[in-house]
Each structure stands twice: as structure tokens, then as C-alpha cells.
N, C-alpha and C positions, 0 to 999 in steps of 0.2 A: 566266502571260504576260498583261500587261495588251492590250488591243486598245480603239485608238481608231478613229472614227469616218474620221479620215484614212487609219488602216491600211487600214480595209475600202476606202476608195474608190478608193485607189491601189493597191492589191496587185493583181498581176500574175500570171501561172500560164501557164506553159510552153504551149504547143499542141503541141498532135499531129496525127496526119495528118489524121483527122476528129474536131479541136476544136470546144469550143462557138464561139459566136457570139460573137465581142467585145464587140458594142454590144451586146445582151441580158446579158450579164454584169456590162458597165458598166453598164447601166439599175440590175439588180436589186440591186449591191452601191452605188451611187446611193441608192436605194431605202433598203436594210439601215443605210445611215451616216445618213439623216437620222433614220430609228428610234430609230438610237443616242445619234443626237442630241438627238433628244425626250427619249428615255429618262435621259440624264447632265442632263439639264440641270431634269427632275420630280425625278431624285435627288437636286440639288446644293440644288434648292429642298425636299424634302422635309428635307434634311439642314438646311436652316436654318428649318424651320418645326421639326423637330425641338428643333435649339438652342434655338429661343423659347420654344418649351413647356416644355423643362425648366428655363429661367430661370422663366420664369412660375409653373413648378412650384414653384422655392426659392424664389421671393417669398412666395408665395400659405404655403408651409409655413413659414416667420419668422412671416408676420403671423399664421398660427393657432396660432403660439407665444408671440405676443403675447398673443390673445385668448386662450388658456388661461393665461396669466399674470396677463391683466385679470378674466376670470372669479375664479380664485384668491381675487385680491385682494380682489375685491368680496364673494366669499363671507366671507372674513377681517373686513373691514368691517362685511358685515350681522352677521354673529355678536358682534362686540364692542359695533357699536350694540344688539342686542338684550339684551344683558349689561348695556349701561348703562342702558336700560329697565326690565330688570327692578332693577336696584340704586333706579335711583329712586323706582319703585314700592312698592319694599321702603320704603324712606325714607319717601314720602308718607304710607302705612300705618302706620306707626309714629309718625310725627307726628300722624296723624286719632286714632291709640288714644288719643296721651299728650294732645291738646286734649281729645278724650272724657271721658276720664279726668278733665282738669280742669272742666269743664264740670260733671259729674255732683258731684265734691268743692265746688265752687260752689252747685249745687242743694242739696246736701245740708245743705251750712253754712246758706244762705238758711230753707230747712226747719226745721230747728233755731232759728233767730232767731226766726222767722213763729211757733209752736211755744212757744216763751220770750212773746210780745208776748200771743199768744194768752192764755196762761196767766195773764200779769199782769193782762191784761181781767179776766179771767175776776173774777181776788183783787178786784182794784181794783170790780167789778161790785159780786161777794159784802158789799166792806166800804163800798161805796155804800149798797148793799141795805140792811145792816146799821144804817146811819146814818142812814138815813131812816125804816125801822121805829122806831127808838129815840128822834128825833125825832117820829115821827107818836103811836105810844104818849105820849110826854111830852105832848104837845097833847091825846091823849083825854083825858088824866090831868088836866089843868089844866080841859080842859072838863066832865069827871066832877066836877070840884070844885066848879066855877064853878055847876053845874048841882045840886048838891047842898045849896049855900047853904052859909049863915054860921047 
């Protein structure tokens, strides 16, 4: 049985021979209805701070469905950008070998010419050498002559 605030204030009750006091019972049930009244009226507003919070609640639980979705994805993102870091690094490193690589075959060949040049000095020195001994000898030889008379 529901009982409102108007029940209490108007509700009536037989008297008896030595009943209570009217105006003392209408005071206190006076009294009791605006209780009730405070009381329905903290519920009605409880009941709608209620409501808000559990909307608030299914907001606030979307958007942390969002943000675990945007986490996700960003994890998904660092991971594939990390992927393509290391691909490229792979790349770079393998490019730094294969100029390496050329660079040294470069040296190498340079070495070998320088090597060759040197060497030819060397011949070309030897049969300089050779040809100025053979000329200087020929001059002793003319002057051993010159010097030995006729």
C-alpha cells in the first residue's frame, strides 16, 4: 500500500470515549507529511542524480572504449613504424657494406696502379742508371785515350 504525504495529513481515526487530542495528532501527522515530503522529494532527486550518473557512467565507458581503441591502434602504429625503422636500417647497412665494399675495390685497384707506376720508376731508374754508367764509362774511355796519347 503506497501512502502519500496527503494520506498522512488527512487521515482520520474514529475517537473514542477517552480519544487522543485532535489538534496534537493533526500537528504530528502535519509534522510526519512534511517528512515525507522532504523525504520523496531527496528520493525523486536522488532518483535523478542516480540517472545522471549512470549516463555519465555509459559516456565516460564509450570514451574508455574509444581510448582503448586509440591505445590499440597506436600500439599497432608504433609497432609497424618500428618495423619500418628497422627495414630501413637494414637497408642503410647494407648500402654502407656495398659502398664499403666499393671503396676498398677502389683502394685496391689504386694500390695496384701506384704498384705498377712504382715499379716502372723503379725499370725506367735501373735503365737510366744503366745509361749513364755506359755513357760515363764511354767518356772515361775517350778520356783514358785522349790521355794516353797518340
Amino acid at each position: 500500500m503506497d501512502l502519500t504525504p496527503l494520506d498522512v495529513r488527512y487521515q482520520e481515526f474514529p475517537t473514542g470515549l477517552r480519544g487522543y487530542q485532535k489538534e496534537a495528532v493533526r500537528t504530528y501527522l502535519a509534522q510526519v507529511a512534511e517528512v515525507m515530503e522532504g523525504l520523496i522529494r531527496e528520493n525523486e532527486g536522488l532518483r535523478e542524480r542516480l540517472k545522471a550518473l549512470e549516463e555519465e557512467n555509459a559516456r565516460l565507458k564509450e570514451a574508455e572504449g574509444e581510448l582503448k581503441r586509440a591505445v590499440v591502434a597506436a600500439e599497432k602504429i608504433a609497432r609497424e613504424l618500428k618495423a619500418q625503422a628497422e627495414r630501413e636500417a637494414e637497408l642503410i647497412r647494407r648500402e654502407a657494406l656495398a659502398a664499403k665494399e666499393q671503396v676498398l675495390r677502389e683502394a685496391a685497384e689504386e694500390l695496384k696502379r701506384l704498384r705498377g707506376e712504382v715499379e716502372r720508376a723503379k725499370q725506367e731508374k735501373a735503365l737510366f742508371l744503366g745509361q749513364l754508367r755506359a755513357l760515363l764509362e764511354g767518356y772515361l774511355e775517350a778520356l783514358r785515350r785522349l790521355e794516353a796519347g797518340p
